[in-house]
C-alpha positions, 0 to 999 in steps of 0.5 A: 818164184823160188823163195831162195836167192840160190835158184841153181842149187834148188833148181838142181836139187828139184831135177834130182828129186825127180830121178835125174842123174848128174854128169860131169862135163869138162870140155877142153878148152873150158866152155862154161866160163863168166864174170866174177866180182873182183873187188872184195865188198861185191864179193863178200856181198855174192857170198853172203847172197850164196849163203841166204839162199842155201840156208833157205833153202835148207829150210824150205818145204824143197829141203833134201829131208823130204826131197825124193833124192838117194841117200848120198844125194841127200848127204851132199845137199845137206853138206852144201845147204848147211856150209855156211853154218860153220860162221857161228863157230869159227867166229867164237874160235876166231874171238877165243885166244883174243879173249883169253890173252884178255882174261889170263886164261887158257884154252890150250896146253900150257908151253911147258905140258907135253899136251901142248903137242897134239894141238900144234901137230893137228895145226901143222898137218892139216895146213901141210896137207892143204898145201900140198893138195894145192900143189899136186894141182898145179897151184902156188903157196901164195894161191894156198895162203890167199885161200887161207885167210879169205876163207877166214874173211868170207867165214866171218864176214859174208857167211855170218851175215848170210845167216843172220838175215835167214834167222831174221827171216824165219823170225818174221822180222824181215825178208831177204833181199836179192842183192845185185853185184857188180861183174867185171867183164872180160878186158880188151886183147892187151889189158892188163886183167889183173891191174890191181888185182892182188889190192884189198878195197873196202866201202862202207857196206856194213859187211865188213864191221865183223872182220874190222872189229875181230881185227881191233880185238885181236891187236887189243889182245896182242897190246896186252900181251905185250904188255904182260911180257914188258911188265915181267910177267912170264907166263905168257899163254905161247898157244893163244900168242900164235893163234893171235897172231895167226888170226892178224896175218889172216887179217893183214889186209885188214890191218893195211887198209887202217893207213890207206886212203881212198877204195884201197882204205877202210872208211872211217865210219866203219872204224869207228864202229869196229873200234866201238864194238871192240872196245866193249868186247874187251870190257865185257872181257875185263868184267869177267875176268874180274868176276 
């Protein structure tokens, strides 16, 4: 009917384009509220729906270029439409100091070049000012931190392949699938909600490979830094060996499901494909390197 598993975003620009404006309505107590996916397969599953069908609908005949919608109008639909663009991207930046601890090359200032500064004061801003906007609304470092590293996840995961199923789509090679996720419904007076809450659990969906195989990469890259560091060789990129480092902490519960069993474990096949995918990056790095 909509040709967009994002109906909402599509029903509302649709009402936009014909000369309605939006108001916000924030009662209190609030009275807009639902369920929501806990467990972080069904989530990453409703992410990757939510951006199939923004890109769709980027790329439908209902886009905001030839929408009738005022220019901020299009602006902001054209921000939301294409967010989950990003996923390419930040994936390469998320693979680049791995590859360069590989390869024994570079891609920031050297610890000894006064330059070095301006990437790390660009990092440490941007992360204080996140963190101070969640404080001025009320919100915890540890709530700062959770939406740091799943912002990394759901980029490099749920996004990435949000946009690979739009790609195949417009290729001709399959069409998108409305993928139903489990909700939570709201508990009984007395209920502990948040039972498990704060544990990362996994299945087999293949949604999960990306971040598995960036996590495989990423210790590869810190074994041989290591190894560099042990064999006397001390020019040790200290840029790239923070952002490593950076990118497992990001990936931490990643990492601890590697040695738990059962949902709150990675499954074994999705190991094994990751250690495979990993395995052949650093190869592939190798031979360049060699090259």
């Amino acid at each position: 009917m909509y040709g967009s598993n994002a109906e909402d975003i599509l029903t509302g620009l649709t009402i936009h384009a014909r000369g309605w404006r939006s108001a916000v309505c924030k009662p209190d107590p609030p009275a807009f509220l639902g369920c929501a996916p806990t467990d972080v397969p069904f989530t990453l599953i409703q992410q990757k729906r939510w951006a199939t069908g923004l890109l769709e609908t980027l790329f439908s005949k209902s886009n905001p270029f030839i929408a009738n919608l005022q220019f901020r109008q299009c602006l902001a639909y054209i921000w939301i439409l294409s967010w989950d663009l990003r996923s390419k991207p930040e994936l390469c930046y998320a693979v680049l100091p791995a590859y360069c601890i590989i390869t024994n090359s570079h891609f920031l200032p050297k610890v000894d070049e006064s330059t070095l500064l301006i990437p790390a004061a660009l990092f440490a801003i941007y992360n204080l000012h996140s963190l101070l906007e969640h404080h001025n609304i009320g919100l915890s470092f540890r709530t700062w931190w959770n939406n740091q590293r799943i912002g990394r996840i759901i980029s490099t995961t749920a996004w990435f392949c949000g946009v690979l199923n739009v790609i195949m789509k417009l290729s001709g090679l399959s069409e998108t699938v409305f993928e139903v996720t489990q909700k939570d419904q709201p508990s009984t007076p007395g209920e502990d909600n948040n039972k498990g809450a704060s544990q990362f659990t996994f299945n087999e969906s293949p949604i999960l490979v990306p971040a598995t195989t960036l996590l495989f990469v990423h210790l590869a890259a810190m074994v041989k830094a290591l190894s560099d560091l042990n064999h006397g060789r001390h020019e040790l990129r200290i840029g790239e060996l923070i952002c490593n480092v950076w990118m497992l902490l990001c990936f931490l519960p990643f990492l601890k499901g590697l040695f738990r069993k059962g949902k709150y474990g990675i499954p074994s096949s999705t190991i094994c494909t990751s250690v495979a995918l990993a395995a052949v990056f650093v190869h592939l790095c190798k031979r360049v390197s060699i090259a």
